[in-house]
C-alpha positions in Angstrom: 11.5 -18.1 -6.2 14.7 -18.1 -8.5 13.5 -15.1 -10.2 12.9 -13.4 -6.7 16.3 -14.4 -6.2 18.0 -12.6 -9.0 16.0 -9.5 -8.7 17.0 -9.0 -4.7 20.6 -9.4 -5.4 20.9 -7.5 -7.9 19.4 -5.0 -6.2 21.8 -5.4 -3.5 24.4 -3.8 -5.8 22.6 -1.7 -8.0 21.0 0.7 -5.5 23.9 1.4 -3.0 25.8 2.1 -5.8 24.0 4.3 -7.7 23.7 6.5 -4.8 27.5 6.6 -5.0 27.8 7.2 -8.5 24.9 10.3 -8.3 26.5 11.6 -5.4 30.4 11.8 -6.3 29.3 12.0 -10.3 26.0 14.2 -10.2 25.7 15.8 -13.4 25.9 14.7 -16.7 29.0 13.2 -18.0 30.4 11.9 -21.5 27.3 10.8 -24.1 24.9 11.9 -21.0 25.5 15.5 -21.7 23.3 14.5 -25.2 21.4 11.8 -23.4 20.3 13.6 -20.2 19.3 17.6 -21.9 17.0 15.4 -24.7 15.2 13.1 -22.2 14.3 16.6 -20.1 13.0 18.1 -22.8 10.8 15.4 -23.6 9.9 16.0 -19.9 8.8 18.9 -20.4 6.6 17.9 -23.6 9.3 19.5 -26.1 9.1 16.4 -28.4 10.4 19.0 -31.8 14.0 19.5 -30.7 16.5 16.8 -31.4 20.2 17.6 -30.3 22.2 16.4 -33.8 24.8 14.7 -31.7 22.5 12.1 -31.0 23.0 9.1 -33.6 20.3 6.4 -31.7 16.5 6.6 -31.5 14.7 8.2 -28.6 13.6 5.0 -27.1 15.7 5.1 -23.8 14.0 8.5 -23.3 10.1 7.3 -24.0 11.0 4.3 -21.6 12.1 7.0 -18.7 8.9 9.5 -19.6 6.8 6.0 -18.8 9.3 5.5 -15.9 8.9 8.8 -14.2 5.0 8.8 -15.0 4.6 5.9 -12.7 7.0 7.8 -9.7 5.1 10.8 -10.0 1.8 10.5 -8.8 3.7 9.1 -4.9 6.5 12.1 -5.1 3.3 14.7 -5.9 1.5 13.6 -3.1 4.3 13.7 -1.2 4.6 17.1 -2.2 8.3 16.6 -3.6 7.4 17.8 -7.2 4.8 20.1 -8.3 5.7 18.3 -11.8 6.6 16.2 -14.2 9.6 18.3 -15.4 10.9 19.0 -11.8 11.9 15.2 -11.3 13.8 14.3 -14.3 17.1 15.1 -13.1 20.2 13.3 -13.9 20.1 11.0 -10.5 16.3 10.1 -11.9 16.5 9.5 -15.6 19.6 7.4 -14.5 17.8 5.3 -12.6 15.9 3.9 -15.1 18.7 2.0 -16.0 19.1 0.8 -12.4 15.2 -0.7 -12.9 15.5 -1.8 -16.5 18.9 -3.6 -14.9 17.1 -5.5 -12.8 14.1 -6.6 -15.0 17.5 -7.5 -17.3 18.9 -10.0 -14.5 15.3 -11.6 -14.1 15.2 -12.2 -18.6 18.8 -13.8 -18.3 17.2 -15.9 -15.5 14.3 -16.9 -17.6 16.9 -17.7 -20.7 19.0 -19.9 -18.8 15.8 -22.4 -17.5 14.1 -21.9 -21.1 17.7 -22.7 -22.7 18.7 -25.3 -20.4 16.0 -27.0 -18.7 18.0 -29.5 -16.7 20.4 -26.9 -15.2 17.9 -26.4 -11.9 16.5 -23.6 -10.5 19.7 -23.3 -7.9 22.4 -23.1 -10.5 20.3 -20.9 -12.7 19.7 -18.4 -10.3 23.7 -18.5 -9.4 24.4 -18.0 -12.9 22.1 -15.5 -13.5 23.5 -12.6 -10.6 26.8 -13.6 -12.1 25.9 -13.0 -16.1 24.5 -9.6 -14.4 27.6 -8.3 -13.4 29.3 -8.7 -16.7 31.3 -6.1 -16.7 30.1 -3.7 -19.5 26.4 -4.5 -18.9 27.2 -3.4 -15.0 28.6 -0.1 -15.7 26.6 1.4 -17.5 24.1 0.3 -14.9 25.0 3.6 -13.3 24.7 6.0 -16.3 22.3 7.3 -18.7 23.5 5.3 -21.8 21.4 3.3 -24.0 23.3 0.0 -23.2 21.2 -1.4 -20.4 17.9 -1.0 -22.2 19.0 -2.2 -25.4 20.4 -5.5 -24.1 16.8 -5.8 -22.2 14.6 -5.4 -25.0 16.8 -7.6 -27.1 17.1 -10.6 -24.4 12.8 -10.1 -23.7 12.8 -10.5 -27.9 14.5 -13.4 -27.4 12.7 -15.0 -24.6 9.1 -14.2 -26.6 10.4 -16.4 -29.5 11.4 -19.5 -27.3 8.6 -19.3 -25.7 6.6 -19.2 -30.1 4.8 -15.7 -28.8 6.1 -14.1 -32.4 3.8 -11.1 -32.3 5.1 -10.3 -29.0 8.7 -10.9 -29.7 8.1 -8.7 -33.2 7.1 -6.0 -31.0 10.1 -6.2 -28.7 12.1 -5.9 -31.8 10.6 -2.8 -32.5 11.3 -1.5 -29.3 14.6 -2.2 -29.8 15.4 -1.0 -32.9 14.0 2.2 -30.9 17.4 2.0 -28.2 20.2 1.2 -30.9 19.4 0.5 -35.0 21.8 -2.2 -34.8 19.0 -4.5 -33.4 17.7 -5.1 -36.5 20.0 -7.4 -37.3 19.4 -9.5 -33.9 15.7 -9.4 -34.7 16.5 -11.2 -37.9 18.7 -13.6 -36.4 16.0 -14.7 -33.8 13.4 -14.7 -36.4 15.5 -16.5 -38.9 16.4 -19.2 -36.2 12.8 -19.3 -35.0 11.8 -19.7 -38.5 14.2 -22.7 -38.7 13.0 -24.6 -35.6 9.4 -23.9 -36.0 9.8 -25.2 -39.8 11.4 -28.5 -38.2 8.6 -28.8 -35.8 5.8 -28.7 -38.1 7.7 -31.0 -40.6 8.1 -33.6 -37.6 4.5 -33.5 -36.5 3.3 -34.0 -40.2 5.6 -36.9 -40.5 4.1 -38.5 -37.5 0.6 -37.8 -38.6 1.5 -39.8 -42.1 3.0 -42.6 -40.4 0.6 -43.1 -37.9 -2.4 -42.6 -40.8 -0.6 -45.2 -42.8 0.0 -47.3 -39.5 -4.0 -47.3 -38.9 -5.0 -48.3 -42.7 -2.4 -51.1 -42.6 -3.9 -52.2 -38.9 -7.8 -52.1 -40.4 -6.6 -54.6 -42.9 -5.2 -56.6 -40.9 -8.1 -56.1 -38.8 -10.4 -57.1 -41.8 -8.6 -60.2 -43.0 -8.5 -61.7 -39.4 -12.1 -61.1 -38.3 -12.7 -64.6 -38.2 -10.3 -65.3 -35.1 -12.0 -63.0 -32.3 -9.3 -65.3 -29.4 -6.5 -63.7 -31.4 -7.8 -60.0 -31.5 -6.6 -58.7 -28.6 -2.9 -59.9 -29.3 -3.8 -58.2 -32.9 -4.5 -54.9 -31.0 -1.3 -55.0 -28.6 0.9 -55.6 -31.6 -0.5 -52.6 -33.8 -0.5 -50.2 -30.5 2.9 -51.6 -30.3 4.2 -50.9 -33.9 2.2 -47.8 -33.8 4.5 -46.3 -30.5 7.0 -48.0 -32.2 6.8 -45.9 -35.5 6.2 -42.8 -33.7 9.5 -43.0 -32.0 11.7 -44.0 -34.4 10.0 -40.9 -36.1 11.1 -38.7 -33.2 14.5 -40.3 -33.0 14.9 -39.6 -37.0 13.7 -36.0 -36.0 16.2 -35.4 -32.8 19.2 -37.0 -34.9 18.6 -34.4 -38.4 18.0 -31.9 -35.2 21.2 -32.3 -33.6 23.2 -34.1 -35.4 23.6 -34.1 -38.8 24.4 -37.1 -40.5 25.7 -36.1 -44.0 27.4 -32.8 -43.5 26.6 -29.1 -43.2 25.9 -28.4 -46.5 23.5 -31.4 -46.2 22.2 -29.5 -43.0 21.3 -26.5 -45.6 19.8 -27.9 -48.0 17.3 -30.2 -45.2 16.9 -26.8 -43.6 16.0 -25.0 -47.0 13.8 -27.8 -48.1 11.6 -27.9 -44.5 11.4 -24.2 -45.0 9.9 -24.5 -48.2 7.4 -27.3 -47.7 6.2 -25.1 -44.4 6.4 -21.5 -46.5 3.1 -20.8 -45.8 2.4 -21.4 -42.3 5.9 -20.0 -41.3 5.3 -16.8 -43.7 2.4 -16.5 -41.5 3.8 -16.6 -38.0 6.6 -14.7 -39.0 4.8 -12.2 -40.8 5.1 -9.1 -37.8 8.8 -9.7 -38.1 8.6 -9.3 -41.9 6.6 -6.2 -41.0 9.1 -4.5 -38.5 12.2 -5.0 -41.0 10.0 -3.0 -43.9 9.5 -0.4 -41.7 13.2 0.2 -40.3 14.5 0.3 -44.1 11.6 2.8 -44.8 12.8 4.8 -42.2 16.6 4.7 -43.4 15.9 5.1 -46.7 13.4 8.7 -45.4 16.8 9.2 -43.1 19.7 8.9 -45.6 21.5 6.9 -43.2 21.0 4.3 -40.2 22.1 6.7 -37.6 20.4 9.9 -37.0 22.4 12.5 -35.9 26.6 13.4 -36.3 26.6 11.0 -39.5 30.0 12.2 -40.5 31.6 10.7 -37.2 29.9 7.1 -37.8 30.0 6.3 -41.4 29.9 2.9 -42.8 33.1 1.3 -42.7 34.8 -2.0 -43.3 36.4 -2.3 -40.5 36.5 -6.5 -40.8 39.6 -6.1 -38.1 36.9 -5.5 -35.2 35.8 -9.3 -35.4 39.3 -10.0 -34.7 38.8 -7.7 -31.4 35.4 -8.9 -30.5 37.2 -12.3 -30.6 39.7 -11.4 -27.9 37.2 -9.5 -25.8 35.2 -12.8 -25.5 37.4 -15.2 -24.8 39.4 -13.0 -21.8 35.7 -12.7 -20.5 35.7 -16.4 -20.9 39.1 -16.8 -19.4 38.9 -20.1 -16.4 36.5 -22.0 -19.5 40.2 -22.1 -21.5 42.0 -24.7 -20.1 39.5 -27.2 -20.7 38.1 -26.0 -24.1 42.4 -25.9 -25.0 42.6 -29.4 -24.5 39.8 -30.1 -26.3 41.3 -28.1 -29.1 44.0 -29.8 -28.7 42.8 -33.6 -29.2 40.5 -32.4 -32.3 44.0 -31.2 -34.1 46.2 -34.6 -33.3 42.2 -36.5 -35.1 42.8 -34.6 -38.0 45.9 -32.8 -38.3 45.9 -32.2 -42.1 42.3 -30.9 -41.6 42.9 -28.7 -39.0 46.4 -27.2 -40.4 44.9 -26.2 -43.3 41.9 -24.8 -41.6 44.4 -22.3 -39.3 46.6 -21.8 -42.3 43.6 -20.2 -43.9 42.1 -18.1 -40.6 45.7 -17.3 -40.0 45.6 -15.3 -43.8 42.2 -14.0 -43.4 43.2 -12.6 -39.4 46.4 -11.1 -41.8 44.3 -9.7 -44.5 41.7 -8.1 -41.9 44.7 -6.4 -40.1 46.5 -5.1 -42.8 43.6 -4.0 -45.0 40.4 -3.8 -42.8 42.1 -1.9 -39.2 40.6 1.3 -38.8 42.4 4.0 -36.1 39.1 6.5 -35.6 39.7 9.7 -34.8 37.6 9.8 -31.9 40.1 6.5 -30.5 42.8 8.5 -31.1 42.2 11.5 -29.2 40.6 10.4 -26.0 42.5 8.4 -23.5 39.2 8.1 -20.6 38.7 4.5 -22.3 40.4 1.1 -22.2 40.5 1.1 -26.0 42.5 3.9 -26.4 45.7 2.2 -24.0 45.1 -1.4 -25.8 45.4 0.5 -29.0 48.4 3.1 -28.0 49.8 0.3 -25.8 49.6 -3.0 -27.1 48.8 -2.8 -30.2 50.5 0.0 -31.7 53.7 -0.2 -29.5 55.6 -1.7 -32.3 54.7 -2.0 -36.3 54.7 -6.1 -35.9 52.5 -6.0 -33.1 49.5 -5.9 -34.7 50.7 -9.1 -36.5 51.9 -10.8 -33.5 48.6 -10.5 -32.5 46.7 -12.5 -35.3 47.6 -16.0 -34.0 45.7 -14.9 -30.4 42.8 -13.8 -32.5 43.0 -17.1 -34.6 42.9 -19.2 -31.1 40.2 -16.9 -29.6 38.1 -18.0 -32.7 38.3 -20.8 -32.6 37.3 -20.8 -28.8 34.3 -19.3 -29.6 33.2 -21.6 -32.3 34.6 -24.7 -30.6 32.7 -24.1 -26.8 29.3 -22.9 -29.4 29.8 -26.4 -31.7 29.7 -28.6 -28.7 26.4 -27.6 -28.3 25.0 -25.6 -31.0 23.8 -26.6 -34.6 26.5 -25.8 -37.4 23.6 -23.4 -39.4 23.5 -21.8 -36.2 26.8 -20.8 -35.3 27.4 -19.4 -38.9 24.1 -17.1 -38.2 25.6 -16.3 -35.3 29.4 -15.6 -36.6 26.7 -13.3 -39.6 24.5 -11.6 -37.1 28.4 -10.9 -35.2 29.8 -9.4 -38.3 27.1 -7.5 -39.4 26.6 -5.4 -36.4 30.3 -5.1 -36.1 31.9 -4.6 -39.2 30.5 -1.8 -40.2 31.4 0.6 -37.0 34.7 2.5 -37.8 34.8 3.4 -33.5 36.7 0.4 -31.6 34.1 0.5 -28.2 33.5 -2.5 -25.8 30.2 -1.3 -25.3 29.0 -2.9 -28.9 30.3 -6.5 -28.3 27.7 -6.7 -25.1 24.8 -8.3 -26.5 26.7 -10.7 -29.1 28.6 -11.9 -25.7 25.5 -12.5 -24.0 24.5 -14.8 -26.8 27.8 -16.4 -27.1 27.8 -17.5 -23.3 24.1 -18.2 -22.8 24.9 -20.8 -25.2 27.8 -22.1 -24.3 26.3 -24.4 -21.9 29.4 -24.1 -19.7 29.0 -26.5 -16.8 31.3 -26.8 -14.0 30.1 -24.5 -11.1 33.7 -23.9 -10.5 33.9 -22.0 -14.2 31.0 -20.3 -13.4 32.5 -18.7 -10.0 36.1 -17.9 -11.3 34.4 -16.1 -13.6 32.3 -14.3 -11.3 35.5 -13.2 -9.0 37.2 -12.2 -12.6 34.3 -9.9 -13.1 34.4 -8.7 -9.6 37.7 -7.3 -10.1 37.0 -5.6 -13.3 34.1 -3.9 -11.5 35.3 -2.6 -8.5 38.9 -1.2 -10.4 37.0 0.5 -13.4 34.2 2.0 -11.0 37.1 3.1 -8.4 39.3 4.7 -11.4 36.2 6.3 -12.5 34.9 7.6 -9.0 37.6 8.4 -7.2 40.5 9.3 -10.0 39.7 12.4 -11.2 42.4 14.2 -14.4 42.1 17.1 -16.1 43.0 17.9 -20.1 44.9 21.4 -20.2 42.8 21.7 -23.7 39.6 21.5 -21.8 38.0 22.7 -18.7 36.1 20.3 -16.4 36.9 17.1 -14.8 37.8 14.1 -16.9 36.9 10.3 -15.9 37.9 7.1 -16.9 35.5 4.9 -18.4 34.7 1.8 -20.4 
């Protein structure tokens, strides 16, 4: 039912207003004059022409040929298109985000009981409509962008490897690589974390099956040395069934506590990491083989491409632009803002444990935040010339407004940080949260453009692991996204501009 749930509500939303959007907004706008011309020709069977402005793979545009296949057989009958061709107009092709959007909610559903088990269906379905109208991921709800699919295909990845279906999850990988390259690296962060746990779990089970072999011999001596008191046995018995539970679950305890909590420190946590993967190396190089098979063929195909993006490679070059961890960091933790005052004090009590510690430890983010400012901040061109997004009045506004700005700042990016490590320790492994803080940088770093839209999924996994628990967190944020929504979708809908350099109407936008 909880999945029933999710999908009804966020339906609720999702239909009503994409009628609005395709009514007051009906033909293409921003990327969607690239997105929506490609997707019709591959509507009409034109799968040769490629517009070069493009820099993703066409997989949101297979996904709305397969879409469209499935409406048309009702709307020919119907005799509202003769074909194909004649129903993939903007309104259409857009709603295949409204669909996939909905599938999305149901997956974030799915994590949150796979996840945490104990958190009820109720809550879970609560939680669920609300991670669905995170503000970025609901937006582009309503336009032809890549966004929506991407995060689907990464969050059903996801799911597949919880659930140890690793041919399936390899696949979804694939698929989507085929939305945004940048993918890849959240396929090798699931696979590398599946690869961890599975490793764990095999190396537990053996454990148990050599204790409880060596349990059995040492119970048939004893067996064989006492067979001359037959009154006695079945004492004999209940003690080794005893000792043999026993064993087993001091085994499993052993097992949880290396899990969970690690006794001797995190480079201890490597190293009994490294070693489990090694001792399993064949039987995980086995399961994870499809994954191992995906990642040779994406560097094939950038090594046959010259480059990870396809098209308008000039305008997206590699960059080191180490400064955009600093924004992703703020992003996150105003998304996160009614979890602060808790997580704050529990900042707060870890510093007065270990002040020298933890003095040192901001000392040294606080010269890394300066070095990625002053070296590592990149001002794009395309940031600088386009005021119909929110980056371009943080970065004309706030951060630019004055030379030390950008300084000022470095402290609030320390503190946001250390949020998001501090609320992901609590209940995340340490090897985890630097995969995590990897994966982060990674798909980050290396995009010059300063746009929201490419913090979505690493947010996703930040609070779907969070564990956050107080329903009352849960609903502030809710109402916080709420607002977001309705004022971006009303500046965008019903505050129209116009650029004297340019004809058309201009929008606001994420």
């Amino acid at each position: 039912m909880g999945r029933i749930a999710v999908a009804a509500v966020v339906s609720l939303w999702v239909i009503p207003i994409s009628v609005l959007v395709d009514r007051v907004v009906p033909d293409p706008y921003m990327d969607e004059i690239f997105h929506i011309p490609q997707a019709q020709r591959y509507c009409r069977r034109d799968f040769g022409t490629w517009d070069p402005m493009i820099t993703t793979p066409p997989g949101l545009y297979y996904i709305s040929l397969v879409y469209i296949a499935s409406l048309f057989p009702s709307m020919w009958f119907a005799k509202f298109a003769p074909t194909m061709s004649s129903i993939c107009s903007a309104a259409t092709l857009r709603s295949t985000n409204a669909f996939v959007a909905v599938i999305c909610s149901v997956l974030i559903y799915d994590l949150l009981i796979q996840l945490r088990p104990t958190l009820g269906e109720k809550k879970a379905t609560i939680y669920a409509i609300l991670l669905a109208s995170y503000p970025l991921h609901w937006f582009f709800t309503f336009l032809y962008y890549t966004d929506v699919a991407s995060l689907t295909a990464v969050l059903a990845m996801y799911l597949a490897s919880l659930k140890r279906k690793y041919w399936l999850s390899a696949m979804l990988g694939a698929l989507a690589t085929m939305f945004r390259q940048t993918n890849i690296i959240w396929m090798f962060f699931i696979a590398a974390n599946s690869a961890v746990s599975y490793a764990e779990n095999l190396y537990g089970q053996d454990s148990v099956l050599q204790n409880k072999h060596k349990t059995m011999l040492e119970d048939n001596d004893l067996l064989s040395d006492n067979r001359s008191t037959p009154i006695s046995s079945g004492l004999r018995k209940r003690r080794m069934h005893n000792s043999s539970s026993n064993s087993q679950q001091s085994v499993f305890e052993r097992s949880k506590f290396s899990l969970h909590h690690p006794p001797a420190g995190f480079f201890d946590e490597i190293l009994d990491v490294i070693s489990k993967l090694w001792n399993m190396k064949w039987k995980v190089a086995i399961a994870f083989a499809p994954f191992v098979m995906v990642l040779l063929a994406f560097v094939t195909f950038v090594i046959w491409n010259g480059s990870i993006v396809l098209g308008a490679k000039e305008a997206h070059p590699v960059s080191p632009h180490f400064a955009q961890m600093l924004y992703f960091g703020l992003c996150c933790a105003a998304a996160l803002g009614p979890v602060h005052f808790t997580q704050a004090t529990c900042l707060y009590q870890s510093f007065r444990k270990n002040k020298i510690f933890y003095s040192f430890q901001i000392l040294l983010a606080l010269v890394i935040g300066f070095i990625a400012v002053f070296f590592f901040s990149i001002a794009h061109p395309y940031l600088l010339a386009d005021n119909r997004h929110y980056p371009f009045y943080l970065w004309r506004k706030v951060i630019q407004v004055h030379w030390l700005m950008k300084y000022l700042l470095i402290p609030l990016y320390v503190y946001s940080w250390s949020f998001i490590i501090s609320i992901l320790g609590e209940h995340q492994r340490r090897i985890w949260v630097l995969s995590y803080v990897i994966a982060t940088a990674l798909v980050l770093v290396p995009a010059p453009l300063i746009e929201f839209r490419y913090y979505t999924i690493p947010f996703y996994f930040l609070i779907l692991h969070s564990k956050i628990g107080e329903t009352s967190n849960w609903l502030l944020i809710g109402s916080l996204y709420a607002v977001v929504n309705i004022f971006t979708m009303y500046l965008f809908l019903f505050r129209p501009f116009h650029w004297d350099h340019e004809p058309g109407t201009q929008r606001f936008i994420w």
